[in-house]
C-alpha positions in Angstrom: 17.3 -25.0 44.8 19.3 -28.1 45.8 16.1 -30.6 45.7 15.1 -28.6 42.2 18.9 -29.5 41.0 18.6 -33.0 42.5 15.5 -33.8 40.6 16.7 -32.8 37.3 19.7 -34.5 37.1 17.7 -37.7 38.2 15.7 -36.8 35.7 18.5 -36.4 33.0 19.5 -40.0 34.0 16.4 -41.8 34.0 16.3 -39.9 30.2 19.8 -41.0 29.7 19.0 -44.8 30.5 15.5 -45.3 28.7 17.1 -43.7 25.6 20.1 -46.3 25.9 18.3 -49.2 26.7 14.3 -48.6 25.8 13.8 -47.2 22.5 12.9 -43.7 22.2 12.8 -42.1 18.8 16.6 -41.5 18.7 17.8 -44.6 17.4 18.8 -45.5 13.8 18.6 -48.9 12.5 22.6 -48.9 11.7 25.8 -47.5 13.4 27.9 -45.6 12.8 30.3 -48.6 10.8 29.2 -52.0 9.6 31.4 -53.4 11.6 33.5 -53.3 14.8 36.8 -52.6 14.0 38.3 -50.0 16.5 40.2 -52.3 18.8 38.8 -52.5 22.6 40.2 -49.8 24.9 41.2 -51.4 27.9 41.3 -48.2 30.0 37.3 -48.2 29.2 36.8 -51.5 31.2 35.3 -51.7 35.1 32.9 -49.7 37.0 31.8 -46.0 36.5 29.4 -44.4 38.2 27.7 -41.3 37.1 28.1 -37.9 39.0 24.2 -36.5 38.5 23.0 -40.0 39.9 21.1 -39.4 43.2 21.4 -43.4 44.4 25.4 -43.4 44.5 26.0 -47.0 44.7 24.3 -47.6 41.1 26.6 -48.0 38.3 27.8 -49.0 35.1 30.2 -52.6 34.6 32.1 -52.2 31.5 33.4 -55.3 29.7 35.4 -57.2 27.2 33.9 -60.4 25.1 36.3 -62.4 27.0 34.8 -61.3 30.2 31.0 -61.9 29.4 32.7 -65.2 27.6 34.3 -66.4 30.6 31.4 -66.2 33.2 28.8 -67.7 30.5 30.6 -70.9 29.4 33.7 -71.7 31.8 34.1 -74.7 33.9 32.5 -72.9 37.2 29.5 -71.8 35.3 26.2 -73.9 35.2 26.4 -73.4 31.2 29.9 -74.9 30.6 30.6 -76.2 27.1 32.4 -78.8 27.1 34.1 -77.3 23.1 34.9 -74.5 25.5 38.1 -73.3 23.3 36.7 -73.5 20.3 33.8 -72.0 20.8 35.4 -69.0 22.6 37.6 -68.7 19.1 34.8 -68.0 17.3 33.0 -65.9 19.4 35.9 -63.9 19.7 36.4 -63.5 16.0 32.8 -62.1 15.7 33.3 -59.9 19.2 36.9 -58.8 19.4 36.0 -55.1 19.2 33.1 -54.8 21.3 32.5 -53.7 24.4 29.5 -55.0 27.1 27.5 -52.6 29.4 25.6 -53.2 32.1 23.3 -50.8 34.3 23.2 -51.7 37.8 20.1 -49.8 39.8 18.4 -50.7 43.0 21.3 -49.2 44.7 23.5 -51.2 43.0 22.1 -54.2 43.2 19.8 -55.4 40.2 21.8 -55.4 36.6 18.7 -54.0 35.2 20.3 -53.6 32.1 22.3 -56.5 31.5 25.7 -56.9 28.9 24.6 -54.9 25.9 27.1 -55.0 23.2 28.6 -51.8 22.1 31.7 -51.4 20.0 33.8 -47.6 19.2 33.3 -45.1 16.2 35.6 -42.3 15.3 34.0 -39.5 13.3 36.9 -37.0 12.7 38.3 -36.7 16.2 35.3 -37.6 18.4 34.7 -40.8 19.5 30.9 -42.2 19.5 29.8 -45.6 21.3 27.4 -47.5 19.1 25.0 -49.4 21.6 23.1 -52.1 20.3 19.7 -52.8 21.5 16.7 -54.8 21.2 13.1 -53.3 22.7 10.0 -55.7 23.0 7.1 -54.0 23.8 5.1 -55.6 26.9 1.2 -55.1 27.5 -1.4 -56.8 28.8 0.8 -59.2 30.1 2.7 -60.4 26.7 5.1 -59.6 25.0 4.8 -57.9 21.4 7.4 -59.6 19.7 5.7 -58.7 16.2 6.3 -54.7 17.4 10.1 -55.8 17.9 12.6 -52.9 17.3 16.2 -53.2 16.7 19.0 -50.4 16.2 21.9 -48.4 17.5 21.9 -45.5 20.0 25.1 -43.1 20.0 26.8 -42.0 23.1 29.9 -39.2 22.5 32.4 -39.1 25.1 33.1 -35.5 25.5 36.1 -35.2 28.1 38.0 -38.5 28.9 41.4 -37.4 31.1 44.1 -38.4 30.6 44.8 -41.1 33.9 40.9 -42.6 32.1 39.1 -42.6 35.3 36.4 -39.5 34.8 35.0 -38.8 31.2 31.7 -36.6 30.2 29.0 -38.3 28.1 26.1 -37.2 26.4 24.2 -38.8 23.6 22.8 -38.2 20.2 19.1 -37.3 20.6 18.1 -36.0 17.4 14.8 -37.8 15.8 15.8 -37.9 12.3 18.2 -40.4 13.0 15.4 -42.6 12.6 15.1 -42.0 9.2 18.5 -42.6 8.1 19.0 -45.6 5.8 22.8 -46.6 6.1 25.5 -46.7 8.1 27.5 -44.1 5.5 24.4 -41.7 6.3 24.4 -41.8 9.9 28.0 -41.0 9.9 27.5 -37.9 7.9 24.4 -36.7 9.6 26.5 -37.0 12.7 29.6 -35.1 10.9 27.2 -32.7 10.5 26.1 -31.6 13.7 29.2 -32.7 15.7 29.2 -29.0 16.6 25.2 -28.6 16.9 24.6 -28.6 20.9 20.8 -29.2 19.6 21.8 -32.6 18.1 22.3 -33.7 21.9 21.0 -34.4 25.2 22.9 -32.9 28.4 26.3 -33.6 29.5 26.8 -36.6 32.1 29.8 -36.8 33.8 31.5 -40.5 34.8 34.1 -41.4 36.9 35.9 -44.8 37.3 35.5 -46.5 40.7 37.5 -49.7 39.7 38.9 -51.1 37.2 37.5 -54.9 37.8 35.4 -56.1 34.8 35.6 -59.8 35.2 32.3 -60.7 36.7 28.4 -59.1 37.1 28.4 -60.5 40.7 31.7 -59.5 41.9 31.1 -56.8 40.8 28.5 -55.7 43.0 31.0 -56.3 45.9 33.9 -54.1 44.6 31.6 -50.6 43.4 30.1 -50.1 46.7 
């Protein structure tokens, strides 16, 4: 029963991540908003792991634009820009509510998955995370950039306690999300079925190892 319970839950994960970050059928081409405008919650930044994972050193780095911002174009990294300040001013204008996500797998150790932008959604009560993504599909050794897909996935956090280090996730799986044309339609297909468990995959649950979110590679030191 244990291996059976074991395997599923991997399962569930592996579902979990391709649907985030590899383009199932569940995405819609807009959010839930046109734009950002929930500001960051801190108490969302650092390193989760999730409960169902069967490798427990993989994890999740949450971060803010300064963050990613910081480690791209500072002084002590290889890309430094030498209009550092003013090009931090804008990018922060343009990324001030977002959030980046990174999936770290190989027990920890590969950022498969690597600063995805994601910004907050209310609809009613509920809070949604709008992930962004980009999927290129590869065969025969090439990339298909003319097959290119770009949308939004939708992850609801469930149960988020009140000390904001465990919270259960599960996200919007329903196909006919594909078909929806705005933003102001995706939020009312989703008003719709907040209360339809069929609308969703299972129930993850995450829990907050640290709350250090500066860099991808220190990162790896502090989660494990």
């Amino acid at each position: 029963m244990g291996k059976k319970m074991n395997r599923r839950f991997s399962y569930i994960i592996h579902v979990l991540i391709i649907v985030l970050f590899w383009g199932c059928k569940s995405y819609s081409k807009f959010a839930i908003d046109k734009n950002a405008t929930i500001k960051i919650d801190t108490n969302l930044l650092g390193i989760w792991k999730i409960s169902e994972d069967t490798d427990k050193a993989n994890y999740l780095l949450v971060q803010s634009p300064y963050d990613v911002y910081l480690s791209a174009y500072s002084s002590d990294s290889p890309h430094y820009d030498p209009q550092y300040y003013e090009r931090y001013d804008r990018f922060l204008l343009c990324n001030n509510s977002k959030y980046f996500i990174t999936r770290f797998t190989a027990h920890g150790k590969n950022p498969q998955y690597q600063q995805w932008d994601a910004f907050l959604s209310k609809v009613k009560a509920e809070k949604f995370i709008n992930i962004n993504y980009a999927y290129t599909p590869y065969t025969n050794g090439r990339y298909e950039t003319e097959r290119e897909t770009h949308g939004y996935f939708f992850v609801r956090l469930m149960k988020v306690n009140t000390t904001y280090d465990s919270m259960a996730i599960t996200i919007a799986t329903d196909t006919t999300l594909r078909s929806t044309t705005s933003s102001k339609e995706v939020r009312k297909m989703i008003q719709r079925n907040l209360d339809n468990p069929a609308f969703y995959k299972d129930t993850l649950h995450c829990y907050k190892v640290s709350g250090y979110h500066l860099s991808l590679v220190e990162s790896m030191k502090k989660a494990n």
